[in-house]
C-alpha positions as MATLAB code, in Angstrom:
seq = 'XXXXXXXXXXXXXXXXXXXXXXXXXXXXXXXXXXXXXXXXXXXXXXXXXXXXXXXXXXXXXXXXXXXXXXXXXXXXXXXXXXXXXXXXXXXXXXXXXXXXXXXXXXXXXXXXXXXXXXXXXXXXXXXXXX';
ca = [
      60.913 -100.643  -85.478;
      64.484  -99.560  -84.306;
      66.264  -96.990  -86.155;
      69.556  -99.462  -86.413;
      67.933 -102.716  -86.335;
      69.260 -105.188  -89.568;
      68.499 -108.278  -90.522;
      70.736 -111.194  -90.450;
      71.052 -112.932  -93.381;
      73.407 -115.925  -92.350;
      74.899 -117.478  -89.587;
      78.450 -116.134  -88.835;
      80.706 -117.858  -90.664;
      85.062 -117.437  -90.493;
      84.431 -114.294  -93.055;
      81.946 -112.367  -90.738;
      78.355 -112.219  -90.927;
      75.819 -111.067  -93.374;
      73.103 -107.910  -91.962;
      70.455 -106.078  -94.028;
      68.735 -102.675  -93.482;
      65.356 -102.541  -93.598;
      66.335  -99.295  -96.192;
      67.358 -102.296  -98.291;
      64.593 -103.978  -98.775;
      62.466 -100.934  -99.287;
      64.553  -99.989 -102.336;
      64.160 -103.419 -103.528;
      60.517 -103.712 -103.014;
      59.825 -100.010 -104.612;
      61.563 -100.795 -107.773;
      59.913 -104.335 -107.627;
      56.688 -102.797 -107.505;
      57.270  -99.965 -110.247;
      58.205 -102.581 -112.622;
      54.493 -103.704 -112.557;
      51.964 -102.703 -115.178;
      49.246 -100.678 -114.098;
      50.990  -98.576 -111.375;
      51.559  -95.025 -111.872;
      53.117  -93.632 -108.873;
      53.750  -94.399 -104.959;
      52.791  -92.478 -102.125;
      55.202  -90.974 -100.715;
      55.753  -88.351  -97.540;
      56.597  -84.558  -97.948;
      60.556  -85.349  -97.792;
      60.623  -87.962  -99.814;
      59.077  -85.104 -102.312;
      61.088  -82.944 -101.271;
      64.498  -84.952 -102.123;
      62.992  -85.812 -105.824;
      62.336  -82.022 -106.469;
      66.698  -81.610 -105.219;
      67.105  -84.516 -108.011;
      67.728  -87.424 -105.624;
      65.477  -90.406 -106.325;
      63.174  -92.196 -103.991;
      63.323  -95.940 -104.464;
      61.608  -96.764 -101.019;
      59.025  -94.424 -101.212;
      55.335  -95.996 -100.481;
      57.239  -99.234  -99.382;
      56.934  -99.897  -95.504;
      59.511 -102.803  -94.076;
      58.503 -104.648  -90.552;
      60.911 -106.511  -88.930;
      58.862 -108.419  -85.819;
      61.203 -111.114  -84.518;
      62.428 -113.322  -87.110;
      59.264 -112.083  -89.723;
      59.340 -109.555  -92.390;
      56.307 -107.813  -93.870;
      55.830 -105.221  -96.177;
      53.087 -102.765  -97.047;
      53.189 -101.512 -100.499;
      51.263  -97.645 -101.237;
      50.844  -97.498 -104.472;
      48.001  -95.504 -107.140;
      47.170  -97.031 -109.795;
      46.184  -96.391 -113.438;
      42.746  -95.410 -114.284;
      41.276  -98.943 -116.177;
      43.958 -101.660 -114.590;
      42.529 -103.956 -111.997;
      42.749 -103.127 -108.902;
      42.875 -106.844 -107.686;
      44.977 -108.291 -110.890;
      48.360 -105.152 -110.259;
      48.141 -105.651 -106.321;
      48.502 -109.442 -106.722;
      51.064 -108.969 -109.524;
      52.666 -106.476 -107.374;
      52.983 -108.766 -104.428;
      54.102 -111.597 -106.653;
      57.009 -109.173 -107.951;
      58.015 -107.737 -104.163;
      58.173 -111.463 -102.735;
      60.266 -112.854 -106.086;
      62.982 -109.970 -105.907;
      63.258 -109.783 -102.240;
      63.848 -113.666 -102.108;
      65.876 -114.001 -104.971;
      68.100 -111.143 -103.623;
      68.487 -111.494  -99.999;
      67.172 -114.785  -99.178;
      64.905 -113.694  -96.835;
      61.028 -115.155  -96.465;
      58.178 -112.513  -96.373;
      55.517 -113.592  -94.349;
      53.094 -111.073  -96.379;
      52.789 -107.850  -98.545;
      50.324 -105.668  -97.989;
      49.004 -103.526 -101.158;
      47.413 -100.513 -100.493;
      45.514  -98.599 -103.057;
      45.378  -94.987 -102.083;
      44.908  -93.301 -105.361;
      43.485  -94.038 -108.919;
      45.124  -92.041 -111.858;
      43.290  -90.327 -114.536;
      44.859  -89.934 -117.806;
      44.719  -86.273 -118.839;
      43.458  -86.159 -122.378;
      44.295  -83.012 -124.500;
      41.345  -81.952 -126.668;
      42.491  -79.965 -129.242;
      39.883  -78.410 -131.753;
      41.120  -77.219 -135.362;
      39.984  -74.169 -135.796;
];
């Protein structure tokens, strides 16, 4: 994928003519996706880590956008909560990404991808009286 490839939205019209980044629909698809019970965190890389240690936050991270042609896919990388379905928060989770992209940019997905590369434990304190 090109660094400054966009999307058209529209057809040129009098006004101009609507583009999206593919950043765009990464944010929208990570906070699409974190809005979804049962998922605990995305997978990031080390700079997105990085930049959320600094304070700034990572709304794309574990959200991949391909543009190929006139088709869009995503691939979601997500881990999810220890006792959640695996198969009931990935469908839920592409559900979500597919309703906010459309609803937002008007643009058809042709799929989302969910990738589960992590299953979080709940750490349970056991503290004894004494």
């Amino acid at each position: 994928m090109a660094e400054n490839q966009l999307l058209n939205v529209s057809e040129s019209t009098p006004l101009g003519k609507v583009e999206i980044a593919p950043d765009v629909l990464e944010v929208i698809a990570g906070i699409a996706t974190t809005e979804v019970s049962g998922v605990s965190s995305m997978r990031g890389n080390f700079a997105t880590g990085v930049a959320e240690r600094l304070g700034k936050k990572a709304h794309g991270k574990g959200i991949k956008v391909d543009l190929i042609e006139d088709t869009v896919s995503v691939d979601v990388y997500i881990v999810v909560d220890y006792g959640h379905s695996v198969p009931v928060v990935a469908e839920k989770i592409q559900l979500n990404v597919r309703q906010a992209i459309e609803n937002m940019t008007a643009i058809q997905i042709k799929e989302i991808n969910v990738h589960v590369v992590g299953v979080h434990m709940e750490q349970v304190n056991d503290e004894k009286d004494e």
